[in-house]
C-alpha positions as CSV (number, residue, x, y, z in Angstrom):
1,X,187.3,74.0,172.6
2,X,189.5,75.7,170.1
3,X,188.3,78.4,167.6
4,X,190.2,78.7,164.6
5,X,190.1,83.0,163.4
6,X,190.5,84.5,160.0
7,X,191.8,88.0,159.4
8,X,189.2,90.3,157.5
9,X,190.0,93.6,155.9
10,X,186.6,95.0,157.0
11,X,187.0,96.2,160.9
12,X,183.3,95.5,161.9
13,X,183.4,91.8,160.7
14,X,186.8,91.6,162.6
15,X,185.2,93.1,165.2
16,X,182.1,90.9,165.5
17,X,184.4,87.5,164.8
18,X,186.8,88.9,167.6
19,X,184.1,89.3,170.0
20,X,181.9,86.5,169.4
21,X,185.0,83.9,169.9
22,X,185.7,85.3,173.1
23,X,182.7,85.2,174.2
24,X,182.0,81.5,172.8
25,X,185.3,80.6,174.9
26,X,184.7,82.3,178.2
27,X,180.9,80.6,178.2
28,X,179.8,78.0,175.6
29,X,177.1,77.0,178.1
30,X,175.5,80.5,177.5
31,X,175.1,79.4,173.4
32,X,174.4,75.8,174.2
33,X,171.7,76.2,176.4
34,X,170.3,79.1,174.5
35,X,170.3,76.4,171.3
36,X,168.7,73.6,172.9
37,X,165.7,75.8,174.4
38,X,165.4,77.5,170.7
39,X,162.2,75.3,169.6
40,X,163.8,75.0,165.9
41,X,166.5,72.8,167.0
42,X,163.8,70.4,169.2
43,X,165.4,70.1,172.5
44,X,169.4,70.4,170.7
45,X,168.5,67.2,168.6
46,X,168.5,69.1,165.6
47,X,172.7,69.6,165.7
48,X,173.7,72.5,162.7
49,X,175.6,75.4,162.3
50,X,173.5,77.3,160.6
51,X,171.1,77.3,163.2
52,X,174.1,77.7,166.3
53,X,174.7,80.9,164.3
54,X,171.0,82.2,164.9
55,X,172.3,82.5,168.6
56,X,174.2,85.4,168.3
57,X,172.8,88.4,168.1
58,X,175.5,90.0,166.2
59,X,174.2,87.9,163.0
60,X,170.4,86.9,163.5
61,X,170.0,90.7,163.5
62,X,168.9,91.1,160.0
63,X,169.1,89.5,156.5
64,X,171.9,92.2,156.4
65,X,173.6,91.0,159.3
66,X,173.6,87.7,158.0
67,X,175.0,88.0,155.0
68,X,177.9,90.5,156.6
69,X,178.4,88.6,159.7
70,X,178.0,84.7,158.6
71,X,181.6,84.3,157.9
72,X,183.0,85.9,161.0
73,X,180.7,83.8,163.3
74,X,181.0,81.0,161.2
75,X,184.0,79.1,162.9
76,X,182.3,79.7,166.7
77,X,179.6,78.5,165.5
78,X,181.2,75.1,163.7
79,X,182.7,74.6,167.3
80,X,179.7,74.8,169.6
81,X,178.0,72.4,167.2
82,X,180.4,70.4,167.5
83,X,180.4,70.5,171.3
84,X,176.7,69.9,171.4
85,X,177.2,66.9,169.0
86,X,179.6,65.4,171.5
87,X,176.9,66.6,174.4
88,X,174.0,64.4,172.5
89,X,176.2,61.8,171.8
90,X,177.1,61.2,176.0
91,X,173.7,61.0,176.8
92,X,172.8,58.4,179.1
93,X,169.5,57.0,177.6
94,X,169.5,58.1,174.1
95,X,165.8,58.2,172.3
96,X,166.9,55.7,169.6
97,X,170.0,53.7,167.9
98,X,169.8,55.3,164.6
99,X,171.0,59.2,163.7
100,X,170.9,60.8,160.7
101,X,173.6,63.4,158.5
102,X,172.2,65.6,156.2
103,X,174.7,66.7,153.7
104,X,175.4,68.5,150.5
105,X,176.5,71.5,148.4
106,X,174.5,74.6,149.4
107,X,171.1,75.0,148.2
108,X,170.5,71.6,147.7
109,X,167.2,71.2,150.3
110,X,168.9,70.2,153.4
111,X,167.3,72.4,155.7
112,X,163.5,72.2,154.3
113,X,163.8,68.7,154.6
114,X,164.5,68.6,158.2
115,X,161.8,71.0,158.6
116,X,159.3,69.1,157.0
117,X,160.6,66.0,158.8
118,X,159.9,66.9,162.3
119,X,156.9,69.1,161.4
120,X,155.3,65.3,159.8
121,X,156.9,62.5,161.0
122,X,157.4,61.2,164.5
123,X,161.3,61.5,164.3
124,X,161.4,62.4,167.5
125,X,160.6,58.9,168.8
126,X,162.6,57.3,165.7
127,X,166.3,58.8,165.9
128,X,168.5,60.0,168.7
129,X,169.5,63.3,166.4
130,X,169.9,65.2,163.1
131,X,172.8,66.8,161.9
132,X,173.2,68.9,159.3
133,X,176.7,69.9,157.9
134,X,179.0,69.4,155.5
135,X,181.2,66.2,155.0
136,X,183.3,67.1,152.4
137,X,186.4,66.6,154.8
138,X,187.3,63.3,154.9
139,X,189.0,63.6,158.5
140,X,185.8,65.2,160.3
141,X,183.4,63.2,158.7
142,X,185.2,59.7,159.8
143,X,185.5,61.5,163.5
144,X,182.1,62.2,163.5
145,X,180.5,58.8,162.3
146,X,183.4,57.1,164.8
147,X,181.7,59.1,167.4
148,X,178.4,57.8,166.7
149,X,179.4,54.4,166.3
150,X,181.1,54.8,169.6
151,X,178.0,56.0,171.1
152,X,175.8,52.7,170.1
153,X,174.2,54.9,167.5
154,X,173.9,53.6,163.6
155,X,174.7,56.3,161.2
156,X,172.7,57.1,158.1
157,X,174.3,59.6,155.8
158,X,170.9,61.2,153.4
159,X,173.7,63.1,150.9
160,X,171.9,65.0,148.0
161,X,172.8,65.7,144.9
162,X,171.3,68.5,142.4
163,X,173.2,70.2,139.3
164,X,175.3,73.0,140.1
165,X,173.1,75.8,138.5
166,X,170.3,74.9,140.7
167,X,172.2,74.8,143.9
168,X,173.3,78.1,142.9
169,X,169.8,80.3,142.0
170,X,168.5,78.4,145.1
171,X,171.3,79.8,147.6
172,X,171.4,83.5,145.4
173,X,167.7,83.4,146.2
174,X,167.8,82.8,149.7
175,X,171.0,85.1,150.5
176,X,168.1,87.8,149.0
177,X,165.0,86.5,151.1
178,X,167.6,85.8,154.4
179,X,171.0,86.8,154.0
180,X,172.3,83.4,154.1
181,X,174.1,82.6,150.4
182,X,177.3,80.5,149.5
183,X,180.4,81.4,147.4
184,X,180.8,79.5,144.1
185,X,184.2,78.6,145.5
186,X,182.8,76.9,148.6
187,X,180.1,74.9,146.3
188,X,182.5,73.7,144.0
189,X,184.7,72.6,147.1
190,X,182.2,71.2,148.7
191,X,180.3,69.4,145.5
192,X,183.4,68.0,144.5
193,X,185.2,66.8,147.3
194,X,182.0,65.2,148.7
195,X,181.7,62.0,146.6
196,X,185.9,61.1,147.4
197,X,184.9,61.8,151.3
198,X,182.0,59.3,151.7
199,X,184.2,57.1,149.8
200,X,186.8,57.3,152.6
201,X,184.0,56.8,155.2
202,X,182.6,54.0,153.7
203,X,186.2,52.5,153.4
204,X,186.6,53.3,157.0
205,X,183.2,51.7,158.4
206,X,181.7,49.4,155.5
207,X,178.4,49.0,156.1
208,X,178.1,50.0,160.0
209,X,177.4,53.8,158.4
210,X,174.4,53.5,155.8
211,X,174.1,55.7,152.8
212,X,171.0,57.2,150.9
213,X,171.3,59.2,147.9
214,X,168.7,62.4,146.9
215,X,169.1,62.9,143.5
216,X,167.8,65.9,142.2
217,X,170.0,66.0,139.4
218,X,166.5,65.7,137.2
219,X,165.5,68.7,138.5
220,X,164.2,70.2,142.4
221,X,160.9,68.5,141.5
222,X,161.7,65.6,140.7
223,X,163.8,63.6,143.4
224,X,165.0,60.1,143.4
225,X,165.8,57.9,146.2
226,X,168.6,55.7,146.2
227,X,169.3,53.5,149.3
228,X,173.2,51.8,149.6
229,X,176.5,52.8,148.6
230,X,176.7,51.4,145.3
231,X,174.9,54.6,144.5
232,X,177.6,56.9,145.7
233,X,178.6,57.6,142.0
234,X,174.8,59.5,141.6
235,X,176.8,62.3,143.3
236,X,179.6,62.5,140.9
237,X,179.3,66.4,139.2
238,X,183.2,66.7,138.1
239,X,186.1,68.1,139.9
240,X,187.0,71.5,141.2
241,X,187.5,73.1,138.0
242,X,184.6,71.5,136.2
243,X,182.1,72.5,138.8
244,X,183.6,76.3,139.4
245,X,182.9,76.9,135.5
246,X,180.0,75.6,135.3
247,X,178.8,77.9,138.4
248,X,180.4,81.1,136.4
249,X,178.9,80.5,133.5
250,X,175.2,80.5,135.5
251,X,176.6,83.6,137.3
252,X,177.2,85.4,133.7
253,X,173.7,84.0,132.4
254,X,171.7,85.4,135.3
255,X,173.7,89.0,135.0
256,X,172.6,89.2,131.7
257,X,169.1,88.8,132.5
258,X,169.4,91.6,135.2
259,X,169.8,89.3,138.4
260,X,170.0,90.9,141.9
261,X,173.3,92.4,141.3
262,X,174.0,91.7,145.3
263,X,173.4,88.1,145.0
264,X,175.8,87.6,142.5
265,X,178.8,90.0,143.3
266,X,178.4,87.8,147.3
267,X,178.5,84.3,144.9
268,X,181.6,85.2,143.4
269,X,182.9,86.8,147.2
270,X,182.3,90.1,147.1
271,X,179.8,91.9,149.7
272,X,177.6,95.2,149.4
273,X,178.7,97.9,151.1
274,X,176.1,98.1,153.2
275,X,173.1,100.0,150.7
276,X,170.0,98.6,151.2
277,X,168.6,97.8,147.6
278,X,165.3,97.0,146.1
279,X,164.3,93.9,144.5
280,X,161.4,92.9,142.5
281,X,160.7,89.6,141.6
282,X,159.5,89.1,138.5
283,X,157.1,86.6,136.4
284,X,159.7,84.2,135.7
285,X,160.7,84.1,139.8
286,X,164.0,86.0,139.5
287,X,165.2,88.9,141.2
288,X,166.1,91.9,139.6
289,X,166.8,95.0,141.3
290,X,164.1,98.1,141.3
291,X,164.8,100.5,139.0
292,X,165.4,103.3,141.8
293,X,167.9,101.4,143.4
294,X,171.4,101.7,143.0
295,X,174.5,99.5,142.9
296,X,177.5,99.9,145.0
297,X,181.0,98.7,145.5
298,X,181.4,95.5,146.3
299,X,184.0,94.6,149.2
300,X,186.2,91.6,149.2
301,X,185.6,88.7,151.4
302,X,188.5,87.3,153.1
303,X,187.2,83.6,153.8
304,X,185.0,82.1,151.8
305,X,182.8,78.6,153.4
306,X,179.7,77.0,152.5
307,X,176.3,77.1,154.2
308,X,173.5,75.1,153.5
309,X,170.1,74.5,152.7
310,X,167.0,75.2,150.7
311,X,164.2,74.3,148.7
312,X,161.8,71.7,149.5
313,X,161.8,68.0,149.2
314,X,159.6,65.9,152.3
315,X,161.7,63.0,154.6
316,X,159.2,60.9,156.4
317,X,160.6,58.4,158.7
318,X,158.4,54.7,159.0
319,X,158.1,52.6,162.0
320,X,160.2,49.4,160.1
321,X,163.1,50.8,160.4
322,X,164.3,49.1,156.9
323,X,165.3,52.0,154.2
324,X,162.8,52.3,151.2
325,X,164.0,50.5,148.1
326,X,164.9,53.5,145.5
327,X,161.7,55.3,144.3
328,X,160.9,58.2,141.3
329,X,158.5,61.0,142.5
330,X,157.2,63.8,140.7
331,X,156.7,66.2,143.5
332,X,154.8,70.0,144.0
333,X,156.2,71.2,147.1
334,X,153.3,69.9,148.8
335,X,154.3,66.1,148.2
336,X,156.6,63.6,149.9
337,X,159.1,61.1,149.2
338,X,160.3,58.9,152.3
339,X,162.9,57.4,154.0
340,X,161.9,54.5,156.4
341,X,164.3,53.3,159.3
């Protein structure tokens, strides 16, 4: 296992990253079994980083913690998921043939859907795992479908899509409920590069690797499902550029209505010093900090990666195992849209 390391200015996040890939490489076994007896990831058929970082202590501390120490952990973490991907994939009598990759930018409902998946649907029974990551990386995301394949498992890739500005409020508000936000740099690598990278896979694999698109481009109420690959082009939101502008503009917008100043300095990179602030949210669901709290510095943030997850959108898994034609669903949080195998 190899564990690449950053350099941070900040000597406790050095600290914490220092000690945590030591620790991962003297005894992955330690993390991996604590994650497959953790009854969120369902026996370590639930495969994400985001959750492999909720095994150290260092960062499942606090919403704080999270926030201060997701970056430094964030690399050990990527490499014991990957490790307990590989683990899954040996397994002599695997549940099913079919596996599923949640993917896209952060704060696009990744997370809520698995949730909401296993907590309704017999998935257990119906696919061998879930993993939840990014494949914006062309290289890794051929690996990890060739891997599959390899294993005897089909791969369906569920990629979502939802405007920018949404992804955005949705991951500022979680990094103030949980500690767990996303830099507009990482979502404008991730939403741009993704479309060009399931491109490559699909050039790699053809139709051995299925594709279904969530657009929520209409809005986080209002998802459409779109099954096959001529559909990749629903997650087309520009390039680099186009994306990071549009992502500072809604960081400029929501300073001016007197956003959680927190939220925003850690979307641009920048972390609080450590203050514990106040928020209120107010009628129109925003956060804005309490009027006896107080700003501080922010500090620089060395690395910058994405994270995933939020909102709620309902995946229900069928016993026909043929994908739903495309279907339009107006949705309170309470309804469902499904994806059969």
């Amino acid at each position: 296992m190899r564990i690449r390391r950053a350099l941070y200015t900040q000597a406790d996040r050095q600290r914490v990253q220092t000690d945590i890939v030591n620790d991962v490489l003297n005894d992955p076994d330690k993390y991996l079994s604590r994650y497959a007896s953790d009854e969120r990831t369902h026996d370590g058929h639930i495969i994400s980083a985001d959750l492999m970082k909720e095994m150290f202590s260092q960062y499942a501390e606090s919403a704080y913690s999270r926030a201060r120490y997701g970056d430094p952990v964030h690399n050990a973490a990527q490499a014991l998921a990957d490790e307990q991907l590989s683990r899954i994939l040996s397994e002599a009598s695997p549940i099913s043939d079919q596996a599923l990759f949640f993917t896209g930018v952060s704060g696009a409902g990744k997370s809520v859907s698995i949730d909401t998946l296993f907590a309704h649907t017999n998935v257990d029974s119906t696919v061998h795992f879930v993993y939840e990551g990014q494949l914006a990386n062309a290289n890794a995301a051929v690996a990890r479908m060739q891997s599959t394949i390899d294993a005897g498992i089909t791969p369906t890739i569920v990629a979502f899509n939802i405007e920018p500005e949404s992804a955005l409020q949705n991951t500022m508000d979680r990094y103030l409920e949980e500690g767990r936000g996303a830099t507009i740099h990482s979502m404008a690598t991730v939403q741009s590069a993704l479309p060009e990278s399931l491109q490559h896979v699909h050039d790699v694999f053809g139709d051995r690797v299925n594709l279904v698109v969530v657009d929520k481009s209409q809005g986080m109420n209002h998802a459409e499902i779109h099954h096959g690959w001529d559909n990749l082009s629903r997650m087309e939101m520009g390039n680099y550029e186009q994306i990071r502008d549009r992502l500072e503009g809604a960081l400029e917008n929501f300073r001016e209505l007197g956003y959680a100043t927190d939220a925003i300095e850690q979307a641009y990179g920048r972390y609080s010093s450590g203050n514990d602030h106040e928020y209120d949210r107010g009628d129109d669901g925003a956060y804005k900090q309490s009027s006896h709290s107080q700003d501080e510095p922010g500090e620089e943030v060395s690395i910058e990666k994405g994270r995933d997850e939020n909102e709620s959108i309902k995946v229900e898994l069928g016993q026909d195992r043929a994908l739903n034609n495309a279907q339009t669903q107006e949705q309170d949080p309470g309804d469902a849209y499904s994806i059969s195998l």
